[in-house]
C-alpha positions in Angstrom: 0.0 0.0 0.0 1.3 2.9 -1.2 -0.6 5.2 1.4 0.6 7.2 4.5 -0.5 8.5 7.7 0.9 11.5 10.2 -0.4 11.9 13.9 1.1 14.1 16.1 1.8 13.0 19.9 1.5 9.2 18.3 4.0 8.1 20.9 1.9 7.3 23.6 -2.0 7.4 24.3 -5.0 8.0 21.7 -2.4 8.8 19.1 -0.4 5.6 19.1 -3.7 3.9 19.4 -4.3 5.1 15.8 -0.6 4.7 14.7 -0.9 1.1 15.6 -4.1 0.3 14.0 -3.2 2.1 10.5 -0.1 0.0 10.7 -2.4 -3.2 10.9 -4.1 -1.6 7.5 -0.7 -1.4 6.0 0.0 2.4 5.6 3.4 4.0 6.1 2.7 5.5 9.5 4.8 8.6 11.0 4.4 8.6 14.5 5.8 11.8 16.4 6.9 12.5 19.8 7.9 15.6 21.5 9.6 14.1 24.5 10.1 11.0 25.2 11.7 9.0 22.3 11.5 5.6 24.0 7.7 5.3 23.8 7.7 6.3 19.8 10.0 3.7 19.2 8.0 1.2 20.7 4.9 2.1 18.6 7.2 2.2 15.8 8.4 -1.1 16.7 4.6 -2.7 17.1 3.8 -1.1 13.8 6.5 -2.7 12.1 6.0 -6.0 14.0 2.6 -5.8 11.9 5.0 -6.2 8.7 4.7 -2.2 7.3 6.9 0.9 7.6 7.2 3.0 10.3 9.0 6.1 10.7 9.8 8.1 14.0 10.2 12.0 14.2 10.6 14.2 16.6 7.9 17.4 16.5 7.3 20.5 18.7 3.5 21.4 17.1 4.5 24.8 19.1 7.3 25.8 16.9 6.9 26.6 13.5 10.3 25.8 12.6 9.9 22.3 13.7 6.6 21.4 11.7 8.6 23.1 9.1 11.3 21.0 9.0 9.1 17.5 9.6 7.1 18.7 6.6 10.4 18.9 4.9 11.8 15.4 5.7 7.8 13.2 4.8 8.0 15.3 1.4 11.5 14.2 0.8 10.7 10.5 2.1 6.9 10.3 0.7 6.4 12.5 -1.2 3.0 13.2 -0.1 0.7 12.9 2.9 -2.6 11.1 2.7 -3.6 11.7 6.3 -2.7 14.2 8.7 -4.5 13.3 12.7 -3.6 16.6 14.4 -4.0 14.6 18.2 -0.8 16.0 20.5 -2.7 18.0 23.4 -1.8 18.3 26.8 -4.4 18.7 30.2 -4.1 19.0 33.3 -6.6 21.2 36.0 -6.7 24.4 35.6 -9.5 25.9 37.7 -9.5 29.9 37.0 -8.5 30.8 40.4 -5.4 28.5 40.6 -4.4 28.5 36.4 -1.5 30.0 36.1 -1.0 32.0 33.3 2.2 29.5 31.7 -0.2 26.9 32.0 -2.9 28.4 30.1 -0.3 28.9 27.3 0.9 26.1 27.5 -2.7 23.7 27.0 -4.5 26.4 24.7 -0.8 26.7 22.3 -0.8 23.0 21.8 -4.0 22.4 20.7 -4.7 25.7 18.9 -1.4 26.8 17.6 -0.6 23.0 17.1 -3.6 22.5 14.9 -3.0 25.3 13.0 1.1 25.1 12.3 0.7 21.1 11.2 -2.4 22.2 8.7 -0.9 24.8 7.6 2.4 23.4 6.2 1.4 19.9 5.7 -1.5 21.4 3.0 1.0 21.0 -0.4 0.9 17.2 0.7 -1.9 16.3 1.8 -3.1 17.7 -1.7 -1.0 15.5 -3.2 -2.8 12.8 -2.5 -5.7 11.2 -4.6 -7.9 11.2 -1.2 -6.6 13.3 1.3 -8.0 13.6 5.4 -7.8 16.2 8.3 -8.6 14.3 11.0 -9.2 16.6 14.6 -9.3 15.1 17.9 -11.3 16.7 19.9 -13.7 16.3 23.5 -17.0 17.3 24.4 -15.7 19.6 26.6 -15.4 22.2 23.8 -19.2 22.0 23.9 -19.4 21.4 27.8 -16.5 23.3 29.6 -15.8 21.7 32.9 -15.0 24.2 35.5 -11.8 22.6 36.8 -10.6 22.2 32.9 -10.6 25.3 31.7 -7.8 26.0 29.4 -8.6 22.4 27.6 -12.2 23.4 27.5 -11.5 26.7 25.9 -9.2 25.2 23.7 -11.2 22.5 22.5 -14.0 25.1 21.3 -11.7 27.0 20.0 -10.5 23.6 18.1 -14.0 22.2 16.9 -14.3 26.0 15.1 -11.1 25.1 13.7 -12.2 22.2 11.9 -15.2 23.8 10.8 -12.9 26.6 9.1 -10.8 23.6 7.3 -13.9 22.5 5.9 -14.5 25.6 4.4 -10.9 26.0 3.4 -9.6 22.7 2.5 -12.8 21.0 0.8 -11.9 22.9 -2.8 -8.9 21.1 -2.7 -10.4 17.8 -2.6 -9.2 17.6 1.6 -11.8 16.3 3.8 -11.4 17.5 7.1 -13.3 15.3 10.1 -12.9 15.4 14.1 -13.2 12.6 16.6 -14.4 13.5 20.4 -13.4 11.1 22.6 -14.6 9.8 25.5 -13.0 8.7 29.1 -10.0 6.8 27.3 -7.5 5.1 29.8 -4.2 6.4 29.5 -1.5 8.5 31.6 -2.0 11.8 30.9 -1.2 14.0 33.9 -5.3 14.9 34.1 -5.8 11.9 35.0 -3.1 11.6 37.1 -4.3 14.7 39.1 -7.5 12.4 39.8 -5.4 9.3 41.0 -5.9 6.9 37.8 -7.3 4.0 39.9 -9.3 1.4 38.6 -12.3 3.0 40.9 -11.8 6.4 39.2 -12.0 4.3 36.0 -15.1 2.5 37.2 -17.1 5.0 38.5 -16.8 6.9 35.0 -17.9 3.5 33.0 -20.8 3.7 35.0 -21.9 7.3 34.0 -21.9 6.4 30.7 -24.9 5.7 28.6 -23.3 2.1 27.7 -22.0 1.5 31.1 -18.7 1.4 29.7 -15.2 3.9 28.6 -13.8 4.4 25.4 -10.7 2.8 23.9 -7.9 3.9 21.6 -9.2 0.9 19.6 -12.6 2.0 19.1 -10.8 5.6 18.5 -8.9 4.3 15.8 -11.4 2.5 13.9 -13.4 5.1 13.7 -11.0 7.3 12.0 -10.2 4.6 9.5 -13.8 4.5 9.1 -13.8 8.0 7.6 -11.0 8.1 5.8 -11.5 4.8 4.0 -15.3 6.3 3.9 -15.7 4.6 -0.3 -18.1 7.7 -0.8 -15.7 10.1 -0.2 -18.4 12.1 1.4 -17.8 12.2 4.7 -17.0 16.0 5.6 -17.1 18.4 8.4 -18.3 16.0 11.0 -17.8 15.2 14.9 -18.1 11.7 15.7 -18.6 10.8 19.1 -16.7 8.2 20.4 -18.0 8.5 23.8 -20.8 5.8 23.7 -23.3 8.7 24.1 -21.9 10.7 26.6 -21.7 14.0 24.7 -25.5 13.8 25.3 -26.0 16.1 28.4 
């Protein structure tokens, strides 16, 4: 297969969950890390493990000069991009009375400024592709902010309007841009850290949902192969909700 695939933050998480299931498809998969190197080249390992090509990079999505330079090297490897997952986020509380102002920079910048420097210059090869995807990950809490969540919430929104713009942008180009919202998926972000990651924290939220159960980077991943492989080539400018119908308040 001659296709391949870019998620930011792949090394650990939602985005390796993707990276490792697009590797079972058989596309070239470029997973990214902006710290810790080990964990990429485990996924990168897995991936290849599955018997197709994985390449590790590291990326700032802060810095323009980096996503500059990572759009150089997958143009002079691949020569084009068939899907770009913009997915590297951080969280962690940030009630307004405690937030410090670096750490509303610092969550807002990576989603917002993240999403927009990977679109931006990874847009001459993702239209080089015969069908090309945006794919955003994003939460319900850009349409529910949580009060001890702030700067995520606020980014998020910010985020979801952002896709909504690609749509409007990208579509002429034959780009399809899509978002995924999540729900409670186990991993080790520091949010969840803050809240103890136990298995009761973990229960207790499988039993608020509709379905009595969380989300997985597996379910995740399938549905963004879902709309990229989409055989109408239709599917444009939607949220799905990955959440088991927990978005419904």
């Amino acid at each position: 297969m001659d296709k391949s695939i870019l998620i930011t933050g792949s090394s650990n998480g939602i985005g390796a969950g993707i990276a490792r299931y697009f590797g079972l498809k058989g596309y070239k998969v470029i997973v990214t890390y902006a710290n810790n190197k080990s964990d990429g080249e485990k996924v990168c390992a897995d991936i290849e493990a599955s018997g197709t090509n994985a390449s590790l990079y590291q990326l700032d999505v802060t810095n323009e000069e980096s996503v500059k330079e990572l759009a150089r090297q997958v143009e002079e490897k691949f020569g084009k991009l068939d899907v770009l997952v913009n997915n590297a986020a951080v969280d962690w509380m940030t009630p307004i009375e405690t937030c410090s102002f670096e750490d509303w920079q610092t969550i807002t910048r990576t989603k917002l400024d993240g999403n927009f420097l990977c679109t931006k210059y990874f847009i001459p090869l993702l239209k080089k592709a015969t069908n090309a995807n945006l794919i955003i990950i994003t939460s319900d809490l850009g349409d529910y902010p949580d009060e001890n969540d702030i700067a995520y919430s606020v980014a998020t929104a910010g985020t979801i309007n952002f896709m909504k713009a690609m749509v409007k942008s990208l579509s002429k180009y034959g780009i399809r841009t899509n978002a995924i919202s999540p729900g409670a998926t186990k991993t080790n972000n520091k949010y969840w850290a803050q809240l103890g990651n136990t298995q009761d924290l973990w229960d207790g939220l499988a039993k608020e949902n509709p379905l009595g159960k969380l989300s997985s980077t597996e379910y995740i991943a399938k549905a963004a192969y879902m709309l990229v492989e989409d055989d109408t080539n239709y599917l444009n400018g939607n949220i799905i909700y990955v959440d088991g119908g927990g978005h419904i308040k």
